[in-house]
C-alpha positions as CSV (number, residue, x, y, z in Angstrom):
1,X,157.9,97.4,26.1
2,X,155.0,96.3,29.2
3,X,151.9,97.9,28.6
4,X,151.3,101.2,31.5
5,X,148.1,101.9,30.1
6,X,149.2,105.3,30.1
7,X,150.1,106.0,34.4
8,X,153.5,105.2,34.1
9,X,153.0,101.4,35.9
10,X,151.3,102.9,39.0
11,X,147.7,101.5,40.1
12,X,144.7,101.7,37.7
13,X,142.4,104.4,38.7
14,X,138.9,101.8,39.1
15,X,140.5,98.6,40.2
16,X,143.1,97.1,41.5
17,X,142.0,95.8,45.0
18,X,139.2,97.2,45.3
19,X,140.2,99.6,48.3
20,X,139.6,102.8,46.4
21,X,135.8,101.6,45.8
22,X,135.1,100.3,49.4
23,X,136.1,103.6,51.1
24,X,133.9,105.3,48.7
25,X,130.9,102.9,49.5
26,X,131.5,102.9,53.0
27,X,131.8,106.6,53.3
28,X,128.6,106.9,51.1
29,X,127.4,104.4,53.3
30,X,128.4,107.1,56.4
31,X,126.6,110.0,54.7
32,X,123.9,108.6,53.9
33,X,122.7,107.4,57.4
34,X,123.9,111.0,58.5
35,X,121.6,112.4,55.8
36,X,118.6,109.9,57.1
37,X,119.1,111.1,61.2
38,X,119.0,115.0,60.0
39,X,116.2,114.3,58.2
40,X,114.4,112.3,61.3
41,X,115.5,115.1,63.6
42,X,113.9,117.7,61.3
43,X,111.0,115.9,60.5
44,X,111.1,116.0,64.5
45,X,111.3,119.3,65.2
46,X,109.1,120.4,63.1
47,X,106.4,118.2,64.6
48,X,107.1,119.4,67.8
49,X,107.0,123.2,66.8
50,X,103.6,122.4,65.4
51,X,102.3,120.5,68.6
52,X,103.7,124.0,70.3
53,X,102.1,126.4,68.2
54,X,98.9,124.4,68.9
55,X,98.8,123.8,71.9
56,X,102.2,126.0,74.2
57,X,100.5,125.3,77.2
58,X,101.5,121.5,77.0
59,X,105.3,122.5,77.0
60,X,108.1,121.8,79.3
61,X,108.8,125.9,78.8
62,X,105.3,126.8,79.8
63,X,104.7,124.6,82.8
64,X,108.5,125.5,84.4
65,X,106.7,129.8,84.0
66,X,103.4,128.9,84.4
67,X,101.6,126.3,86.5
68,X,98.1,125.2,84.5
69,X,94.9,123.9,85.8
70,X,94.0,120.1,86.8
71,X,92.7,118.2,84.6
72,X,89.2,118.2,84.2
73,X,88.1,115.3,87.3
74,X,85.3,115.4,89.6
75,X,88.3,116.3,91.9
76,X,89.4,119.0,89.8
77,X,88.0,121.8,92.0
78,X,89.1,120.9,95.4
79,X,92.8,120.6,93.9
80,X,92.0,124.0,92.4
81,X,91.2,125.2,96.0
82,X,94.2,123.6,97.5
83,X,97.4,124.2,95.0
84,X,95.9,128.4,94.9
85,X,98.3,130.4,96.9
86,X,96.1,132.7,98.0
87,X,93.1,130.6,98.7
88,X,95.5,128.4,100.7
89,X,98.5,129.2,102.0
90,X,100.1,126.1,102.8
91,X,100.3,123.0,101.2
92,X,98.0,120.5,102.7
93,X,100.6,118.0,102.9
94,X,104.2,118.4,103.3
95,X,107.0,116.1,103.1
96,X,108.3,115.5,106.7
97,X,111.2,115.4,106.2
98,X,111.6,117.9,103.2
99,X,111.1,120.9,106.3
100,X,113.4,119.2,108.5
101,X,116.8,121.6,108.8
102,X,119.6,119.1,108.8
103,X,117.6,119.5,104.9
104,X,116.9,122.5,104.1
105,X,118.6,124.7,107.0
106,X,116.3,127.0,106.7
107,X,118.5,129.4,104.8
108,X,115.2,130.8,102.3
109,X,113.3,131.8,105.8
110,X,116.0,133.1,107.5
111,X,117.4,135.3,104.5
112,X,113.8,136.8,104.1
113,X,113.0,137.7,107.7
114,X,116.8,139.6,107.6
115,X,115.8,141.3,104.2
116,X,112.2,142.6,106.4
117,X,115.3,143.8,109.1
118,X,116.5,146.2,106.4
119,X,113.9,147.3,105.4
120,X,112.8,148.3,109.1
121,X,116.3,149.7,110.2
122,X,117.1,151.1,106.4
123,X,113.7,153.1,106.6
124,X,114.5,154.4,110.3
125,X,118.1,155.6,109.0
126,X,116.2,157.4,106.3
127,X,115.0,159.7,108.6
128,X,118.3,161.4,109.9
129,X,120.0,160.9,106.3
130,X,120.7,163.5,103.5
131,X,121.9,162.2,100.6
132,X,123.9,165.1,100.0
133,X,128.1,165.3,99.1
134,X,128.2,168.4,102.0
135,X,126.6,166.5,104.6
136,X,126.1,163.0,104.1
137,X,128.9,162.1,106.2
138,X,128.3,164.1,108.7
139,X,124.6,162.8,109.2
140,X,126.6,158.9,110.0
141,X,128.8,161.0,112.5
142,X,125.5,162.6,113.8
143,X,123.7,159.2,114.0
144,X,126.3,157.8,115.6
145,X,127.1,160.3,118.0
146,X,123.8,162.1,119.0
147,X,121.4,159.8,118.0
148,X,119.7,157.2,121.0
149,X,121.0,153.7,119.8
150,X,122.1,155.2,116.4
151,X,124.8,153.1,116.3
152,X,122.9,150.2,117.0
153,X,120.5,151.2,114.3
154,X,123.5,151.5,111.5
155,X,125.3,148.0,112.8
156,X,121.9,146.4,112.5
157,X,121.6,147.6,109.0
158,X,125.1,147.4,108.1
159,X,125.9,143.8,109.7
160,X,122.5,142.3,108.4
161,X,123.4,143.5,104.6
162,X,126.1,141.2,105.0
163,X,124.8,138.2,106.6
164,X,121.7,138.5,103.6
165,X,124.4,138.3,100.7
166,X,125.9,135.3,103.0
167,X,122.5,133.8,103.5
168,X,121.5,134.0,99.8
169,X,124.8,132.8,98.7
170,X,124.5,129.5,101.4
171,X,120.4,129.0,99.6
172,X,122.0,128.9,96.9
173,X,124.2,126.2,97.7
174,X,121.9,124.2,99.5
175,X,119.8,124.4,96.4
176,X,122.1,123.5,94.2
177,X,123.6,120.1,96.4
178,X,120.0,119.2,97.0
179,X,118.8,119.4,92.9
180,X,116.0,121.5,93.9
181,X,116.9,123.7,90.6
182,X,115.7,120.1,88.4
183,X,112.2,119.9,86.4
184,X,109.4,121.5,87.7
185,X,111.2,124.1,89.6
186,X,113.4,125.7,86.6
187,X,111.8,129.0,86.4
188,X,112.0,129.3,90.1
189,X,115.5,128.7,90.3
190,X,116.0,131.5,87.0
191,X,113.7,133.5,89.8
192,X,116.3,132.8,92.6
193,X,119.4,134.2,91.1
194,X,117.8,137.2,89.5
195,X,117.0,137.8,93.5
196,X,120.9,137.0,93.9
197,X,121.8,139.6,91.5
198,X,119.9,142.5,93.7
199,X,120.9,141.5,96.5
200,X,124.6,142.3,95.3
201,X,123.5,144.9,93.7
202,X,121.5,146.4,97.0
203,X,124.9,145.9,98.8
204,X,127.2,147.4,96.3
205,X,124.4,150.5,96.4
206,X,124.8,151.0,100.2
207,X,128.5,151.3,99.8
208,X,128.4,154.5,98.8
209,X,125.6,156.3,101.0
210,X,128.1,157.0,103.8
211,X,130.4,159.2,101.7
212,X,133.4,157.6,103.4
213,X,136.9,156.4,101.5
214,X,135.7,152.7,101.6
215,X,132.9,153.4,99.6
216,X,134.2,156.1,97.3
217,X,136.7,153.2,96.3
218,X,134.7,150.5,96.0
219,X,132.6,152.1,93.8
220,X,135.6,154.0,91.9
221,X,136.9,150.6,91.3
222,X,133.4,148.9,90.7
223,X,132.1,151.5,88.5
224,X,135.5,151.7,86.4
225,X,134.7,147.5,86.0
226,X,131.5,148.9,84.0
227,X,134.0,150.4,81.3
228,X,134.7,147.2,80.1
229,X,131.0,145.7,79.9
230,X,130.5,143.7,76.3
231,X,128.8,146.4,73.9
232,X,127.8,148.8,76.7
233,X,131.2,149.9,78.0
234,X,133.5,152.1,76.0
235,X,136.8,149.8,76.7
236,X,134.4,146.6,76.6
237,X,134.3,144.2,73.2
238,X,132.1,145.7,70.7
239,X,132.0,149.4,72.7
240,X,133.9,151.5,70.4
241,X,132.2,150.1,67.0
242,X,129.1,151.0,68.7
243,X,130.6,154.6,69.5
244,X,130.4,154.0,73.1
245,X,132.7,156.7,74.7
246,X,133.9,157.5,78.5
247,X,130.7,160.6,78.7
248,X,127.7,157.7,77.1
249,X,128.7,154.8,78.0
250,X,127.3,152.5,81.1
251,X,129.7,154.1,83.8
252,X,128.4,157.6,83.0
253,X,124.9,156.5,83.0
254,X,125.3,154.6,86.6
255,X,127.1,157.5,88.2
256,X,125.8,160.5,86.2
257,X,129.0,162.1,84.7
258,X,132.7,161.2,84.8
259,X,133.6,161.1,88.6
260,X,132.4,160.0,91.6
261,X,130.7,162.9,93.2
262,X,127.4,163.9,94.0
263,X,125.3,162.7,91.2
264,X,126.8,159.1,91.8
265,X,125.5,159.4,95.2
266,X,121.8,160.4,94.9
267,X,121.7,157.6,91.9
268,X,123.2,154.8,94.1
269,X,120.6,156.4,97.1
270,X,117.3,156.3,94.6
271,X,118.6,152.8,93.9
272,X,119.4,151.6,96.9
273,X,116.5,153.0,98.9
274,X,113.3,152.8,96.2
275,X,114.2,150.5,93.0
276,X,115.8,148.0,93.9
277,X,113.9,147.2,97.3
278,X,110.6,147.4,94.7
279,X,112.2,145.2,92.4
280,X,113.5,142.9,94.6
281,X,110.0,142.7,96.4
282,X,107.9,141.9,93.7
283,X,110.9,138.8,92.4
284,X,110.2,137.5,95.9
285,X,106.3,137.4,95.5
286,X,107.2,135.3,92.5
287,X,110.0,133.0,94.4
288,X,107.4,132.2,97.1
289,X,104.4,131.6,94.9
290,X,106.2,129.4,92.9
291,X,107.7,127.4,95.9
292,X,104.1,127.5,96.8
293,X,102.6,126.0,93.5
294,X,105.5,123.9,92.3
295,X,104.6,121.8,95.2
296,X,106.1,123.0,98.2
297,X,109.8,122.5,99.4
298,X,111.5,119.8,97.4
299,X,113.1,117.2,99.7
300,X,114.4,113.8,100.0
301,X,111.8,110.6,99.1
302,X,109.3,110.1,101.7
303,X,110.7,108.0,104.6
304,X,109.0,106.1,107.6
305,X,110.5,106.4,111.6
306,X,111.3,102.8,112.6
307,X,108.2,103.7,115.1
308,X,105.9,104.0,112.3
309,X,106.2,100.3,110.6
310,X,103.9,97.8,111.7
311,X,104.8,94.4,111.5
312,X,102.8,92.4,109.0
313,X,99.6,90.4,111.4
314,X,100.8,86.2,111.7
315,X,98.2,84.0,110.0
């Protein structure tokens, strides 16, 4: 009888033609190189979270929140002088034809002179306004009604809130298509749709105020959205393990109980009127000194009129 060396006839385990072996080197091969570039990449990060414990103000992170101080050239304090917001307002020199509007279409301007509007018309309304469930409504019926340009004071107010969401929302855009959210001007562009946020939020507020069905709907259906927020809502993911129920959850804190009545309307009034117009302030301060110190307006490279190239002197 041939000789099997005990498998029966079938392939020796370590030789033959050698495949069996050249997978195995070549995947050792694999591993091991994989092995060498996570060991370079650690080495590498740690190196780099040493260099940031030493010294964070040299970081990407730290310069996007925080603008730091020129280097230390004869220079240094006239730049100091310049770039400060509040010693100088302006830049002292702009790209031309970063402030042109075909550019920038002056969306950030004309959303924060609106925003000053509401504030003026919103504080005026205040004045002939309960926020009360007996006689909210009637105090719009009043303003309209008795009130000298009342209902030119509401449709100012009411008609501006929607043009700022619009305006905010076209920034945004303009932003966005112009890469103006790209390295240094991260942190501002984090700034900018925070202010996004409260300006929703400001709208979805003055919904409410009038006491009419449109608003007692929109929130209805806005607030009973809240229900299924991630952790904080009782039929949101996480909710129930974290014994989140319809009377603690998120919905119950925004309106103050289980309905929409007249604790949801003085909350959505102190938020309207007083928190969020403070917040919202202060995140614009921010948004403006930053445009301010990040360099002004980002815009296209610099460019030259054809008016303004001389023609090189013949010899």
């Amino acid at each position: 009888m041939p000789e099997t060396n005990g498998h029966n006839g079938g392939p020796p385990v370590n030789g033959g033609d050698g495949n069996g072996s050249g997978n195995a080197n070549g995947g050792g091969k694999k591993l091991a190189a994989v092995m060498a570039d996570a060991k370079a990449v650690k080495a590498r990060a740690v190196e780099e979270l040493k260099e940031t414990v030493k010294a964070p103000e040299k970081t990407d992170v730290w310069k996007s929140v925080l603008r730091v101080k020129h280097d230390e050239t004869p220079r240094s304090r006239a730049l100091g002088v310049l770039s400060n917001v509040f010693l100088h307002l302006h830049p002292a020199k702009i790209n031309r034809d970063a402030v042109a509007y075909n550019y920038t279409w002056g969306m950030g301007g004309m959303t924060f002179y609106i925003y000053i509007t509401l504030v003026f018309t919103g504080t005026l309304l205040m004045f002939y306004y309960h926020p009360s469930k007996i006689v909210a409504f009637r105090d719009i019926l009043y303003l309209e009604s008795d009130v000298p340009f009342g209902k030119l004071l509401r449709n100012m107010h009411r008609w501006g809130a929607h043009m700022m969401v619009i305006m905010v929302e076209l920034h945004m855009f303009r932003v966005f298509l112009t890469g103006s959210y790209k390295k240094p001007r991260e942190f501002n562009w984090v700034v900018g749709v925070l202010l996004l946020v409260l300006t929703l939020l400001l709208s979805f507020t003055g919904y409410l105020l009038p006491d009419d069905q449109l608003g007692f709907w929109a929130v209805t259906v806005g607030t009973n959205m809240a229900r299924a927020t991630p952790l904080l809502g009782h039929d949101g993911p996480f909710g129930s393990q974290l014994g989140m129920t319809a009377f603690n959850d998120v919905r119950f804190g925004l309106l103050g109980g289980s309905i929409v009545d007249s604790n949801a309307l003085l909350r959505a009034y102190i938020w309207h009127c007083v928190a969020i117009p403070i917040i919202a302030s202060l995140f614009m301060i921010v948004h403006f000194w930053r445009v301010r110190k990040d360099g002004g307006i980002s815009g296209p490279a610099p460019m030259m009129l054809e008016s303004e190239i001389k023609e090189p002197k013949k010899v």
